[in-house]
matplotlib code that plots the C-alpha trace (Angstrom):
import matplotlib.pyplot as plt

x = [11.0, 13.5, 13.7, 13.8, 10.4, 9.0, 6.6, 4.5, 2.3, 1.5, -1.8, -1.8, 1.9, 1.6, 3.4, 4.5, 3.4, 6.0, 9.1, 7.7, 7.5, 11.0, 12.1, 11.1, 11.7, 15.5, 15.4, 11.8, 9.8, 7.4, 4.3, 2.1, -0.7, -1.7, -4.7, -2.1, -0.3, 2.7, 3.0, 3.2, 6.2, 8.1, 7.3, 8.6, 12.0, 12.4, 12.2, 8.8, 6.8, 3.2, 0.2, -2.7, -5.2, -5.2, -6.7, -3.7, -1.1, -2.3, -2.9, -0.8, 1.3, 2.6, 1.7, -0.7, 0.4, -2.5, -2.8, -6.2, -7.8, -10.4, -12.6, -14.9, -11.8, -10.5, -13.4, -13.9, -10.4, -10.7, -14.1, -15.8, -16.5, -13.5, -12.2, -8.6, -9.2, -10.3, -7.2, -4.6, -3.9, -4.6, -1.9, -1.7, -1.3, -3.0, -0.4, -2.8, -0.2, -3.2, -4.6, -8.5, -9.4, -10.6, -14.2, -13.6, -10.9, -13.2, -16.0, -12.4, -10.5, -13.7, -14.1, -10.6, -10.2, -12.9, -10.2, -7.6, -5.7, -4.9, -4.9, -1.6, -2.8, 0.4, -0.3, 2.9, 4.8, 7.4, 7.1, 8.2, 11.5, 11.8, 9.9, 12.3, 15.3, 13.0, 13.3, 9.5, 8.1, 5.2, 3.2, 1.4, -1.7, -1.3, -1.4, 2.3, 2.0, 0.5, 3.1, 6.1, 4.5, 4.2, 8.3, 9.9, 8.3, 7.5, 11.4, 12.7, 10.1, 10.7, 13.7, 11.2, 9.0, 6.5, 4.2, 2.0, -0.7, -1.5, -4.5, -5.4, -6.9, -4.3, -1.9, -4.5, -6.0, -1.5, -2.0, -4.9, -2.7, -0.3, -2.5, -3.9, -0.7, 0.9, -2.6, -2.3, 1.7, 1.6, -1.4, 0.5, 3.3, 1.5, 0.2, 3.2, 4.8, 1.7, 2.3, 6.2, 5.5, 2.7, 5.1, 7.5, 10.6, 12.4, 10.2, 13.3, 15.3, 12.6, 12.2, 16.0, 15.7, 12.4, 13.9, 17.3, 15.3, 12.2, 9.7, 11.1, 9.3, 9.8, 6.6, 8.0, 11.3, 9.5, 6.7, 8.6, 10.5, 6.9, 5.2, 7.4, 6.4, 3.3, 2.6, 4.7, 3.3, 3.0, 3.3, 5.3, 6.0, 2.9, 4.1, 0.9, -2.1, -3.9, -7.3, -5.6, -5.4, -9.3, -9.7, -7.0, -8.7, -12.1, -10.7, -9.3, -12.8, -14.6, -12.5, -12.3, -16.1, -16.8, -14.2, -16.4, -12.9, -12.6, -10.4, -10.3, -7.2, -7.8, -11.5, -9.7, -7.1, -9.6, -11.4, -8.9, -8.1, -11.7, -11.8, -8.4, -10.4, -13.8, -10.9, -10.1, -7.1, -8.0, -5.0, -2.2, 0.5, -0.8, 1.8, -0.2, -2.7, -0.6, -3.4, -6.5, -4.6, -3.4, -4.7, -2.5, 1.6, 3.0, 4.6, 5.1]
y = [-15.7, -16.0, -15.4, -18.9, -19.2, -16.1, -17.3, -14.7, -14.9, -13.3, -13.5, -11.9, -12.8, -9.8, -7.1, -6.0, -9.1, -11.3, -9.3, -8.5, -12.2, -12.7, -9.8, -11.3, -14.9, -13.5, -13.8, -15.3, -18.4, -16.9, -18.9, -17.8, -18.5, -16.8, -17.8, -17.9, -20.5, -19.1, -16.7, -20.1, -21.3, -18.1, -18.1, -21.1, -20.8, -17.5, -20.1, -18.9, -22.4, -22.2, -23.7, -24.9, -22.1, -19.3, -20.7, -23.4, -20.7, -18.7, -21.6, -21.1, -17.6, -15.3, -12.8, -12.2, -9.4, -8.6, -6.3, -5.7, -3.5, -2.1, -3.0, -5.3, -7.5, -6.9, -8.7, -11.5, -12.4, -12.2, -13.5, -14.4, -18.5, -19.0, -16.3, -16.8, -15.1, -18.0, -20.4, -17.6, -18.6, -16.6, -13.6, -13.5, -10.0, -9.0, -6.6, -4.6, -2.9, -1.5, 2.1, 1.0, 4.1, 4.4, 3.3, -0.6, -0.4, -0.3, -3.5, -5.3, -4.5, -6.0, -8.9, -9.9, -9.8, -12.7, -14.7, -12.9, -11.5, -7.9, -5.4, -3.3, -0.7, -0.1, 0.9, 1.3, 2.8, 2.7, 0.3, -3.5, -3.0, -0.7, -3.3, -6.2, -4.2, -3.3, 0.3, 0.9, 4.2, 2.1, 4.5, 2.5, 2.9, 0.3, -1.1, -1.1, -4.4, -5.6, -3.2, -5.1, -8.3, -7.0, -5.7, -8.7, -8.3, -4.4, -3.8, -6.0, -3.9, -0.6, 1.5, 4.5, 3.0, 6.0, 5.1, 7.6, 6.7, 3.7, 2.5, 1.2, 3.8, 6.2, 4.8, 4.8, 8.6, 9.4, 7.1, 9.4, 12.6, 10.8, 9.7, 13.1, 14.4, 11.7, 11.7, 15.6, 15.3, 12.6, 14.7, 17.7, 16.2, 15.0, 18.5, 19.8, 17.3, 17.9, 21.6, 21.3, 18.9, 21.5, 24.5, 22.6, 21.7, 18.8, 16.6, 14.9, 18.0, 19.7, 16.9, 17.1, 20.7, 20.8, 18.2, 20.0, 23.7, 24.2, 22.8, 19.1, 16.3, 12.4, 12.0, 14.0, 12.1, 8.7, 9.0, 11.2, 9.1, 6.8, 9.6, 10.2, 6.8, 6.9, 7.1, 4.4, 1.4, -0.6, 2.4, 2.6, -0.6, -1.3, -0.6, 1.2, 0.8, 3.8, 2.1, 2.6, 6.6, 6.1, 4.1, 6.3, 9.5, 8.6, 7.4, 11.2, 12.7, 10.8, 11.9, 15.1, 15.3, 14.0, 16.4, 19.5, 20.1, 21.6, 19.8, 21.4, 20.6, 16.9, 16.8, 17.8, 15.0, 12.1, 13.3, 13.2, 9.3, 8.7, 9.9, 7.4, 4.9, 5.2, 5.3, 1.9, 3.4, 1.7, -1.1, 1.1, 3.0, 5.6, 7.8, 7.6, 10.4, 12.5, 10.5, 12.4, 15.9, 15.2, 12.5, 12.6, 13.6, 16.5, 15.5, 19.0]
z = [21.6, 19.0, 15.5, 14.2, 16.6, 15.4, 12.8, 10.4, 7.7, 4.6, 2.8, -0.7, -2.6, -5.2, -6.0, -2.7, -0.8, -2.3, -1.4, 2.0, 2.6, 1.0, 3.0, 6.4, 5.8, 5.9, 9.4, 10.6, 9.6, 6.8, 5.9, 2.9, 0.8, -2.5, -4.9, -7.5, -7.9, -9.8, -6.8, -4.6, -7.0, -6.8, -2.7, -2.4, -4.0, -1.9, 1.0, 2.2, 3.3, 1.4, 1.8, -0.3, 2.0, 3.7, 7.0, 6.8, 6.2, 9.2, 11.6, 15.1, 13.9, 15.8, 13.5, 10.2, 7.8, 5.6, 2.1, 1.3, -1.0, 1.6, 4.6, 3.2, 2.0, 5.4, 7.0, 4.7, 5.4, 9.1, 9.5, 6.3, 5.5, 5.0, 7.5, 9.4, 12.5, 14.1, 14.0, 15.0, 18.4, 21.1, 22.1, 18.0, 16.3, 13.1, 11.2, 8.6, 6.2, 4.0, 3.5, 4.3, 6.4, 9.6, 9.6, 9.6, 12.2, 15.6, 14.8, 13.2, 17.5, 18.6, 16.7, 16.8, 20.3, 20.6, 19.7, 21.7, 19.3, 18.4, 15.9, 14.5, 12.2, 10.1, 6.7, 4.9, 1.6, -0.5, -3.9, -4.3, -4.2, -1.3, 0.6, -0.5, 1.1, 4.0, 3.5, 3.7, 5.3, 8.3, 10.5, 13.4, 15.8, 18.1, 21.8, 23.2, 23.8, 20.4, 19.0, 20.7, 19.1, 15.9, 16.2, 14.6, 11.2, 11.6, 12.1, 9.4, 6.7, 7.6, 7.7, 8.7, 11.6, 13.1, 16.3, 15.5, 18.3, 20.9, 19.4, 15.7, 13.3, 14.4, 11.7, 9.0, 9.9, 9.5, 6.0, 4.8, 5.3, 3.2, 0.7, 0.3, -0.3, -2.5, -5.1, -5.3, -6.3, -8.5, -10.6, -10.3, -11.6, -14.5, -15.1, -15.3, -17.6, -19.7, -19.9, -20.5, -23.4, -24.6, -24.2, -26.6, -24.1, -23.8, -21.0, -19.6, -19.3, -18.1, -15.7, -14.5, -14.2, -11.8, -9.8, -8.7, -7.8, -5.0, -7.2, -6.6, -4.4, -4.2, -5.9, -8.7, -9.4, -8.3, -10.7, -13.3, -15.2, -15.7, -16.4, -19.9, -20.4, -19.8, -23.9, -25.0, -26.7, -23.1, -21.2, -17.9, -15.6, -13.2, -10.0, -8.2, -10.1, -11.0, -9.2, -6.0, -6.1, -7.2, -3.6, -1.8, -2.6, -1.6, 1.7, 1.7, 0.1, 3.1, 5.9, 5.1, 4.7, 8.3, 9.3, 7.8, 5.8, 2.7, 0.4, -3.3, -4.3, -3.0, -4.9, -8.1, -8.3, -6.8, -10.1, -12.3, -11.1, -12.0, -15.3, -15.8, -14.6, -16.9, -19.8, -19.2, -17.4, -13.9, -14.3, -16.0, -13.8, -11.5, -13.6, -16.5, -15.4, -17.6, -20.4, -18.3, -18.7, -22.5, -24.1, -26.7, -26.5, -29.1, -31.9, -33.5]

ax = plt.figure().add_subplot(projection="3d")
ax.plot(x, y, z, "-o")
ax.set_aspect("equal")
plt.show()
């Protein structure tokens, strides 16, 4: 199959939806629907052919890329009233790029191969504009041969590409790792920002000066620079909604309670998210946390 004959989908034209689709259509046919229709506008002049539905979007692709915010969405999107699963055609892969955890991933294999079409569990990360240069970080679970379906639009996306296990869930128990580890930093980093601002230093000096010694991490120069932001009148640019660490860390809370696994450090920062979100925080910049830890910044 060929490029030009290679035909994927994208449901969801948001934040990172948009430039993935613009991203892929660079060398594939892209279809894609969004309930917005200023999304649909800005598809269409990236040359991304839209439709009026989802279920007309998806009908006879190769290949369905979905971003949903968790496993309910996940199967009212496959299978609900208005579910898609049933006009991919058969030999179709469904390309999950969302962290939703591994406890929908087993009833989603089996449903979707009623329709003969499999699952790629490759939640991905790396911001809207990584993701438009397709320099996104994708760990997969998958069959090999879903996964060699799935390689057209998987390869485009991702300049890190990590087969991390043959069947799906194995991407999203590597995602939960991640997400553990990215929630924790971005807090800590907030924390520390808080206590250089209390302390009296400089916060962007400060920042410059953590960044070039041991106690530097991408979390901490990616979300740094919105963190001293983070007070200004409209606050840092949106770019991952604080809501999604509240999701992400209670995909890490639950794992690591089936696991019989300890997580402190975890619990602490999945709290911290949801005191940001009861302050009507839920919608801001994940890097405005720093607003949990210190409501207010120094003037003095």
């Amino acid at each position: 199959m060929t490029s030009s004959n290679y035909t994927v989908t994208v449901l969801g034209l948001g934040a990172m939806g948009l430039p993935m689709a613009t991203r892929l259509a660079s060398e594939l046919t892209v279809h894609g629907f969004d309930i917005a229709e200023p999304r649909l506008e800005l598809a269409a002049a990236a040359g991304i052919k839209t439709f009026a539905s989802a279920r007309e979007a998806s009908d006879g692709a190769d290949a369905l890329l979905l971003a949903v915010r968790n496993g309910e969405q996940l199967n009212d999107v496959l299978f609900g009233e208005n579910g898609v699963a049933s006009v991919l055609k058969p030999g179709a892969v469904v390309i999950l790029g969302s962290t939703v955890g591994t406890e929908a991933i087993p009833a989603t294999v089996e449903k979707l191969a009623e329709y003969g079409v499999a699952l790629v569990d490759a939640p991905l990360s790396g911001g809207p504009k990584r993701a438009g240069e397709g320099d996104l970080l994708i760990v997969v679970g998958a069959e090999p041969e879903a996964l060699e379906k799935a390689r057209p639009a998987l390869e485009l996306l991702a300049s890190t590409l990590s087969i991390v296990g043959d069947k799906p869930g194995d991407g999203q128990a590597l995602k939960t790792v991640n997400q553990l580890l990215c929630g924790v930093h971005i807090a800590a980093a907030a924390e520390a920002m808080a206590l250089a601002d209390a302390l009296g230093l400089d916060q962007a000096k400060t920042l410059a000066a953590l960044e070039a010694g041991a106690a530097g991490s991408f979390m901490l120069s990616n979300r740094g620079p919105r963190i001293l932001e983070a007070y200004s009148e409209d606050g840092a640019e949106v770019l991952s909604r604080l809501d999604i660490f509240v999701k992400d860390m209670g995909i890490v809370g639950k794992a690591t309670r089936a696991a019989g696994l300890a997580a402190p450090v975890a619990a602490a920062a999945e709290q911290l998210y949801l005191l940001g979100q009861a302050q009507g925080l839920a919608a801001a910049d994940d890097s405005a946390v720093i607003k949990v830890v210190a409501p207010a910044k120094r003037t003095a």
